[in-house]
Each structure stands twice: as C-alpha cells, then as structure tokens.
C-alpha positions as CSV (number, residue, x, y, z in Angstrom):
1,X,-32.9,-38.2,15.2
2,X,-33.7,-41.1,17.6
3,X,-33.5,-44.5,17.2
4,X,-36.3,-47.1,18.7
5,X,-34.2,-50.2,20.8
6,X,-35.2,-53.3,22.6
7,X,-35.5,-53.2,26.2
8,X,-36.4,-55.8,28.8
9,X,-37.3,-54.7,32.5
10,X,-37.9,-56.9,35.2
11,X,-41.1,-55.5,36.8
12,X,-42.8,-57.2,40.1
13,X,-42.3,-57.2,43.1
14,X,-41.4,-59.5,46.3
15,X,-44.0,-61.6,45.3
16,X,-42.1,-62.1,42.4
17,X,-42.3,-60.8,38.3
18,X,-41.0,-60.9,35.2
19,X,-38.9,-59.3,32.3
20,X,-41.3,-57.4,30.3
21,X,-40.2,-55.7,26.4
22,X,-40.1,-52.5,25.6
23,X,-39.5,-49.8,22.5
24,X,-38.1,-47.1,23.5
25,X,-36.4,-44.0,21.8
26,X,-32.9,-43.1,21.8
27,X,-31.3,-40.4,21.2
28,X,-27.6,-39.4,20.9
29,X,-26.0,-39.1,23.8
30,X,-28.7,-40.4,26.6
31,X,-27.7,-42.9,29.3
32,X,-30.1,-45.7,30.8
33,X,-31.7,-43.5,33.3
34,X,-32.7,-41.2,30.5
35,X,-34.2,-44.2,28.7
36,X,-36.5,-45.5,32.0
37,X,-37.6,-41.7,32.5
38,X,-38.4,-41.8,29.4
39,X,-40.4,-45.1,29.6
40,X,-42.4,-44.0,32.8
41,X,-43.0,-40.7,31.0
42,X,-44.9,-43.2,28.0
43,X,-46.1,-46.6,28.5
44,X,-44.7,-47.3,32.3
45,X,-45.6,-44.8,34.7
46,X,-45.6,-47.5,37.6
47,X,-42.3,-48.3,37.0
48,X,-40.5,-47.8,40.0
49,X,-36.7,-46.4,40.0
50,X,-34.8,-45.1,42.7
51,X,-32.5,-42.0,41.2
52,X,-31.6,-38.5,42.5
53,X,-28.3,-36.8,41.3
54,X,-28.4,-38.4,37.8
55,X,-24.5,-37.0,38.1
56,X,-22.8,-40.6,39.4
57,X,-22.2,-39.0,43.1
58,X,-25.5,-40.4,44.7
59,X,-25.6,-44.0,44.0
60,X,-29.5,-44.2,44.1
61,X,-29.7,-45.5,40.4
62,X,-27.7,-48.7,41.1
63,X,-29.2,-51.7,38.9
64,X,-28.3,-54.0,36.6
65,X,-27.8,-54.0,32.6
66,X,-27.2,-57.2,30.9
67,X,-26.4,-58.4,34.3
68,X,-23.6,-56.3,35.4
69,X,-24.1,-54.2,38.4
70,X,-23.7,-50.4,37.2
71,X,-24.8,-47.3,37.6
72,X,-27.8,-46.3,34.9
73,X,-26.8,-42.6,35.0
74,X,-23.2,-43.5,34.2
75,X,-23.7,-45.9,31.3
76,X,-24.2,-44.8,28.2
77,X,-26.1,-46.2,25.1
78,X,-23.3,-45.7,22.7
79,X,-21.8,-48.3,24.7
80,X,-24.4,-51.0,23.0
81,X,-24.9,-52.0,19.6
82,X,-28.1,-50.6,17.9
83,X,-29.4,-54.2,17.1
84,X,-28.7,-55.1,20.7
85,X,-31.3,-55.9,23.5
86,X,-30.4,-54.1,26.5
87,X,-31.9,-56.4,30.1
88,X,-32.8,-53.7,33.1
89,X,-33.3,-56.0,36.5
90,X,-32.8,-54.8,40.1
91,X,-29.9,-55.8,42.5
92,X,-30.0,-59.7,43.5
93,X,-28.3,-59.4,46.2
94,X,-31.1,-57.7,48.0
95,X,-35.2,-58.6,48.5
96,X,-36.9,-56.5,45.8
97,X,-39.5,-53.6,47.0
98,X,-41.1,-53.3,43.3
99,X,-39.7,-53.3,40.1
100,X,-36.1,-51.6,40.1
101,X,-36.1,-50.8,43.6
102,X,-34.7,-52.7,46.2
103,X,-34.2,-53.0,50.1
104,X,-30.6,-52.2,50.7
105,X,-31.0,-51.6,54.3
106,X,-28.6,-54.5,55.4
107,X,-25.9,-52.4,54.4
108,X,-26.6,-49.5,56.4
109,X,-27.0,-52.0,59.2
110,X,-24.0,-53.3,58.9
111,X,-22.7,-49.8,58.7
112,X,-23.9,-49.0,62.1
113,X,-22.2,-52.0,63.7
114,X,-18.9,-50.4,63.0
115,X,-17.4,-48.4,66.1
116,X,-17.3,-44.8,64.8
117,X,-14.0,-42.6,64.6
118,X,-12.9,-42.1,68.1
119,X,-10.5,-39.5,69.1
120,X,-8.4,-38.7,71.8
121,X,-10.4,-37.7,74.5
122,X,-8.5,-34.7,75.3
123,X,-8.4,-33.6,72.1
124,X,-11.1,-30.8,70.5
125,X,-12.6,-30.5,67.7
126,X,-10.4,-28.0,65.4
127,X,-7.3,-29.3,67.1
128,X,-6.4,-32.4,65.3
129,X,-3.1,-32.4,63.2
130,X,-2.4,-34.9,60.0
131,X,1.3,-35.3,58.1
132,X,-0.4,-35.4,54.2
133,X,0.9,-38.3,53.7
134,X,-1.9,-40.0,56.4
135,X,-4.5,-38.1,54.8
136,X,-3.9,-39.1,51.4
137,X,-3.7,-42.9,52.7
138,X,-7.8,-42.9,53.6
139,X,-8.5,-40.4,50.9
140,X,-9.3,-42.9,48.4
141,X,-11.8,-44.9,50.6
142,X,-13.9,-41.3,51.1
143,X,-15.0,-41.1,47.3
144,X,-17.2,-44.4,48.0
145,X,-20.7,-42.9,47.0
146,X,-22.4,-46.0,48.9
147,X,-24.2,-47.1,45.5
148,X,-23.8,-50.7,46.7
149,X,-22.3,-51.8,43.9
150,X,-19.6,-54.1,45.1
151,X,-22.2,-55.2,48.3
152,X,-24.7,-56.8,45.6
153,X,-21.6,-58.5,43.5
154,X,-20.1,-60.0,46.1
155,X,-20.5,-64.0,45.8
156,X,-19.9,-64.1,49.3
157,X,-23.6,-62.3,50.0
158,X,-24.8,-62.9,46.5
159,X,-24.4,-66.7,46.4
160,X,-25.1,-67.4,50.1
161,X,-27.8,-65.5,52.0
162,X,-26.9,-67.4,55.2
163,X,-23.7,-65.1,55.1
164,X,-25.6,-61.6,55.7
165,X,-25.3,-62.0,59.3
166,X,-21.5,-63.0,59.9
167,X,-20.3,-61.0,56.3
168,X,-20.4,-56.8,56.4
169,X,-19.1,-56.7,52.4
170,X,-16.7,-54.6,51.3
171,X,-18.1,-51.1,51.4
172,X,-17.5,-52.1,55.4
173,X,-14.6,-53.1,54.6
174,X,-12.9,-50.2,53.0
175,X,-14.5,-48.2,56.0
176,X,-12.8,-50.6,59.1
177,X,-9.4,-49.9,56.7
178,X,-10.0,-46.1,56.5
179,X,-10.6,-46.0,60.4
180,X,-7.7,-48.3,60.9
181,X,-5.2,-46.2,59.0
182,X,-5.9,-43.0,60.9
183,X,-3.5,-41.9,63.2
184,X,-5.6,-39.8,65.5
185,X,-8.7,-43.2,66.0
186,X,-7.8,-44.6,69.4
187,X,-9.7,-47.8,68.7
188,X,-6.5,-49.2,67.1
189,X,-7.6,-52.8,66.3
190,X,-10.2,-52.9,64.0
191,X,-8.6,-55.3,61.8
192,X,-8.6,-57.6,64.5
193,X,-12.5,-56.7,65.1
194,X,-12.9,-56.8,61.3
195,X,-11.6,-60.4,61.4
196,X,-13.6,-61.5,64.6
197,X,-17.2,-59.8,63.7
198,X,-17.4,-58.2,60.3
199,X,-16.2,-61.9,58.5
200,X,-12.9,-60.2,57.3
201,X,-11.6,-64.0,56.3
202,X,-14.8,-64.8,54.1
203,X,-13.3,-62.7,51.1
204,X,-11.3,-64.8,49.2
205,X,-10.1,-61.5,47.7
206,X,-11.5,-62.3,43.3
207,X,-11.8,-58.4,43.5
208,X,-15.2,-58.8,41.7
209,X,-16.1,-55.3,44.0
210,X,-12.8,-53.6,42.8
211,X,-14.4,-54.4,38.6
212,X,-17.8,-52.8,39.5
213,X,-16.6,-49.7,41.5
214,X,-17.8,-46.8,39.6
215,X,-15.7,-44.5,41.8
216,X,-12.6,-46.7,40.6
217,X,-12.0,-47.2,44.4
218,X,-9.2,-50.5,44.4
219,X,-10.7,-52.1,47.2
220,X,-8.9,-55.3,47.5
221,X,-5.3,-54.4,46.8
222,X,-5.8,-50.9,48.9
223,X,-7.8,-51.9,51.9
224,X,-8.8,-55.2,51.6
225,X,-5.8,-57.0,51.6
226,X,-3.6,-55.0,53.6
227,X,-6.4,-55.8,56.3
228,X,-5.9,-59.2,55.8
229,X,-1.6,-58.9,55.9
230,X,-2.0,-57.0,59.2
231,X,-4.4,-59.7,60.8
232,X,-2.1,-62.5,59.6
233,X,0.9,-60.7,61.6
234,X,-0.9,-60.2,64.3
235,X,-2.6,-63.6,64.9
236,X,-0.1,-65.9,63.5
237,X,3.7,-64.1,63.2
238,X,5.6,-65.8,65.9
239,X,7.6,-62.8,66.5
240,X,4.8,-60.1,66.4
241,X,2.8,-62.5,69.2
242,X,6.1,-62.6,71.2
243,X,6.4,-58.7,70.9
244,X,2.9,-58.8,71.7
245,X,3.5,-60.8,75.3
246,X,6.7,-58.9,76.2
247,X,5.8,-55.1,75.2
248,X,2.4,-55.4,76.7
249,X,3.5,-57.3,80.0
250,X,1.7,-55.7,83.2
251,X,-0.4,-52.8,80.8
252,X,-3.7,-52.5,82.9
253,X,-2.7,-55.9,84.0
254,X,-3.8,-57.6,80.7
255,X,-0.8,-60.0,80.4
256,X,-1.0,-61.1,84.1
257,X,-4.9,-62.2,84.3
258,X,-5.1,-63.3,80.5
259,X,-7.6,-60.8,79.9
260,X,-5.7,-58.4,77.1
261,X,-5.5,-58.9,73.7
262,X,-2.4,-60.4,73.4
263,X,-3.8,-63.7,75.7
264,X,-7.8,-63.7,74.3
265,X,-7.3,-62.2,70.5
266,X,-4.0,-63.4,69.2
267,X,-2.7,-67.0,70.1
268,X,-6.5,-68.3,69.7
269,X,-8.3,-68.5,66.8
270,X,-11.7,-66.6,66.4
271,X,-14.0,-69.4,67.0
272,X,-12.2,-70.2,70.2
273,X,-12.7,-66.5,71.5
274,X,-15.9,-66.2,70.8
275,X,-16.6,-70.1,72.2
276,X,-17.4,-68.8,76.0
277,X,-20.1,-65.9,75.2
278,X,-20.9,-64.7,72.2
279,X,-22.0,-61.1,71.9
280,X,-25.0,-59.8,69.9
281,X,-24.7,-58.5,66.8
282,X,-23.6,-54.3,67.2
283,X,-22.8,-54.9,71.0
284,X,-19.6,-52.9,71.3
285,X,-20.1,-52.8,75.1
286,X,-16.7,-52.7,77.0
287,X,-17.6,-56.6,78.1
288,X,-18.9,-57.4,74.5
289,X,-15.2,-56.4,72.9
290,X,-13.2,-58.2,76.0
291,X,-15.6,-61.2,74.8
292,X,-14.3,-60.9,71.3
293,X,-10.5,-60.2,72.1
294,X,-10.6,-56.6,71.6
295,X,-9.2,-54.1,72.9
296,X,-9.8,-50.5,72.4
297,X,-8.1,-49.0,75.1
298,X,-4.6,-48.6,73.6
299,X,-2.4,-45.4,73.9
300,X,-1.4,-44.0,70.8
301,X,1.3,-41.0,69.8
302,X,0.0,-37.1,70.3
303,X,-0.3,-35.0,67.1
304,X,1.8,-33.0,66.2
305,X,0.7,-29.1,66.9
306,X,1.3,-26.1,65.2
307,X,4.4,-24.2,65.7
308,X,3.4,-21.2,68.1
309,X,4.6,-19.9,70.9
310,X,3.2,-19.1,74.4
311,X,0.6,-16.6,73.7
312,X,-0.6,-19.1,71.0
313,X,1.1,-16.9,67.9
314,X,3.0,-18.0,65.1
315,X,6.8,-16.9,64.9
316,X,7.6,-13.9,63.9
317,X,9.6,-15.6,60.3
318,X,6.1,-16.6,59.2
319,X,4.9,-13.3,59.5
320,X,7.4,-11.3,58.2
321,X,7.9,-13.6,55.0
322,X,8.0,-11.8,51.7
323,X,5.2,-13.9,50.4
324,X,1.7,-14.3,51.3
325,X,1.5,-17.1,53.8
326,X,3.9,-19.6,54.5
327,X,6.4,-20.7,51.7
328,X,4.4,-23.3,49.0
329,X,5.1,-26.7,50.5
330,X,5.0,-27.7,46.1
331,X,7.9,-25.3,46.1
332,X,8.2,-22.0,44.3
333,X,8.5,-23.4,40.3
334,X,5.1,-24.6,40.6
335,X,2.1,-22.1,39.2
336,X,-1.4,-22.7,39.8
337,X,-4.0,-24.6,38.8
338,X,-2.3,-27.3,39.0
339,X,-2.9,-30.2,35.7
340,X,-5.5,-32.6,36.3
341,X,-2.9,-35.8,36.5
342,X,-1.3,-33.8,39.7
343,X,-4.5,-33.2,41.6
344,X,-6.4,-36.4,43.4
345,X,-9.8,-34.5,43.2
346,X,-10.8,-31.8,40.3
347,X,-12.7,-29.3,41.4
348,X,-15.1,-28.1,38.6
349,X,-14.0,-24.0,40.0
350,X,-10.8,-24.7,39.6
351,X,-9.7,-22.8,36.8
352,X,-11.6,-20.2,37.2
C-alpha cells in the first residue's frame, strides 16, 4: 500500500520558473525517478526529465533532491522521512533547457579540448602490452559514467561562471590523470598541459566532487592531487628543473635555442608562457603547444612483448604444461569465482 508525499519541482525554463507542489504516491521500494514517471504519467505530462538506463550506469537522470546533486534512479525514498518534503530542481551549474533538463554541453566541450590517447606510432592496434599493475592504476577513473555530478558541484564553476572558460572540472580532470598514468600515451606531459590550459591550480582540492560521485570514484586523493604533486615537482623542485636542463641538453636542440620544455614550461610560470601568444581554446597545433610550453614529442620505453620465438610461437613449456593455459598468475590454491571483496568489478555472470 502506497503512501501520498510532498514533492516540490522546479518547472520553467531559461526564461526562468518556479518550484511547484505535488502529491504523489509511493510505494515501497521506488526511487525518485519512479516518483517523476509517475507524476508525468498523472498530473505532469510536460515535465521534462532526461533518463535512460534507470540502472545508475547512464548518468542521464542527474538532478538535484533537497539540493544535493544525485542520481534520481539511485536514491531511494526510504532514505526520507514520510512527513518529509522532498525539493526536485535541475543542475545549477548549467543554463536550464526546461524543467529538469539542462544543457550540459560545456562538458563535452571541454572534453574535446583534451589530446586523445596517442600511441606509439609504430605500434598496432592488438599489439600493446600492460604490467597489471598500470592497468589497475587508471582503472578506477574508467567507471566515471559522465553523469556530471562533480562538474555541477564544483564551486569553482558553480559559484563563478566567468571560470567555464579557463576551468575543465574534474570529470577532465580524472581523464588528463588517466592519460597521464598510461605507459604506452606518448603525450607524456599532460599535467603540465592540465596546469597551463585545463586550470589544474583553480581546485583548491575541498573534494566536494569526490562526496557526490555515485561511482565512489576518489577523485581528489587518486587523480586530482597527484596531478597537482607532479606539476609542483616539475615547475618548482630545484633538483627536478636541474635534471630537467642537464638530461635534456641538446634533445632536438630544445635546451640550446630555449624552445623545449625545460626553458618555456618549467622555470616560468603559466602566465609568463602564455604572455607572448596565446592559443585558442582546443588549438593543440604543434605551434599552439610550443606556445604553451608543451611538449609532446618525448620518447618513452617499448612494451614489453610476448614471449615467442621467431616464427612468432610460444615456447614449447607453455604448450606442453599439464594444465590448461599458462600456470594461474593467483597461484594454484585459488578456486574460482573469486569473492566479491577480491574482484575490482562484479560481473552479474559471474557465478554462473
């Protein structure tokens, strides 16, 4: 048997609106989206709401309940008291379209001004190599279902809309960190790129994004801040910007003209860099990263290939080993499934 509660939605649009109260039933077990489906199904059927999984993967439903960004397929009425009134608004971070959707489209803007992964050139598709340990680094930072979340509570956008256009937010952030902790991305400064045009030193790190994350993504102690650490010893260590000149002396000639990294990008600050020209936002044009001090251009270390010999087959130890495939890198006391704590993803097949 339902219950009838108090609801208050904000309903307009850019023009502007107002909080409007509602009776609507609930019954056990139903989360918020239930509730507005339910309302547009009875005395709204304007009301606009962005949804699609209803599962928590998608993001769409992203709002706000009692003022605290969240998801409204993941939050659940038995979280409220029955006497309560329950407040539905959009996202204030970003213009309203109508009602509960809004235009979230700086985001993916600021999306597209990151450099994508690069690899090696001379390496193909289907022949990169990762030690676990690198993958499980980044793996965290993949389970962001880009609901926006931490984007819309972030003061640094939220209280100051003069920001959007030097500020990407943290879901950017957690990206330049995923990119930058991936052995086989030959761009191998984007924290000093995420410092000089994504606004890296706005944060001031209150890990208001890390409260709201419905993916429980830590994204100021696991990418944020290391950013921040690596820019610091890079810009201002005395003996990392000695390294810096010494190690990179004659390298495509950088040290000699002044045009490298370690002359333009880390014994000046930003401001200074960017003083001469400044490049248009998303410019990533060879000449646009020289303007900014950054350099993409760095060699890194091969991967590591597979063990085969030179007809391209394995050894003969592997394939004469009494069990199937190679021996279990878990070692041989461990059965299958595996518990939940030990896995960093359950898979809903995997006990079957």
């Amino acid at each position: 048997m339902g219950t009838n509660r108090h609801f208050r939605v904000w309903r307009g649009d850019e023009n502007g609106g107002e909080l409007q109260d509602y009776q609507v039933e609930v019954n056990e077990g139903e989360v918020v989206l239930d509730v507005i489906h339910r309302l547009q199904a009875t005395e709204a059927p304007d009301l606009a709401c962005r949804w699609n999984c209803k599962a928590g993967k998608c993001g769409s439903c992203s709002m706000e309940i009692n003022g605290m960004p969240k998801l409204g397929c993941m939050t659940r009425m038995s979280t409220f008291e029955e006497n309560e009134t329950i407040s539905i608004t959009p996202l204030r971070t970003f213009p309203v379209i109508r009602d509960l959707v809004t235009d979230v489209s700086f985001n993916y803007q600021k999306s597209l001004e990151t450099p994508a992964f690069s690899p090696p050139e001379d390496l193909a598709p289907g022949e990169y190599r990762m030690q676990q340990v690198d993958v499980e680094r980044s793996q965290e930072f993949r389970k962001c279902i880009e609901c926006f979340l931490c984007q819309n509570t972030c003061h640094v956008v939220r209280d100051h809309e003069d920001n959007k256009t030097a500020f990407s937010g943290p879901r950017v952030f957690i990206r330049a960190a995923e990119l930058d902790m991936h052995p086989l991305d030959t761009k191998t400064d984007r924290k000093q790129y995420a410092q000089a045009s994504q606004g890296l030193g706005y944060c001031n790190i209150t890990k208001c994004c890390t409260e709201v994350c419905p993916e429980h993504i830590k994204i100021t102690d696991n990418a944020i801040i290391p950013m921040k650490e690596r820019v610091v010893d890079r810009r201002y260590d005395p003996l990392v910007w000695l390294g810096s000149k010494i190690f990179r002396r004659g390298q495509n000639g950088a040290a000699d003209n002044g045009s490298g990294l370690g002359q333009s990008g880390l014994d000046q600050p930003v401001g200074t860099v960017a003083a001469t020209a400044v490049p248009a936002d998303g410019d990533h044009s060879p000449e646009a990263d020289a303007a900014r001090g950054v350099n993409w251009h760095r060699q890194v270390p091969r991967p590591q290939a597979a063990a085969v010999d030179e007809k391209g087959h394995l050894p003969i130890s592997e394939l004469a080993f009494d069990k199937p495939a190679a021996p279990s890198p878990f070692g041989e006391d461990v059965t299958f499934p595996l518990p939940d704590k030990s896995l960093n993803y359950h898979h809903p097949d995997q006990d079957r």
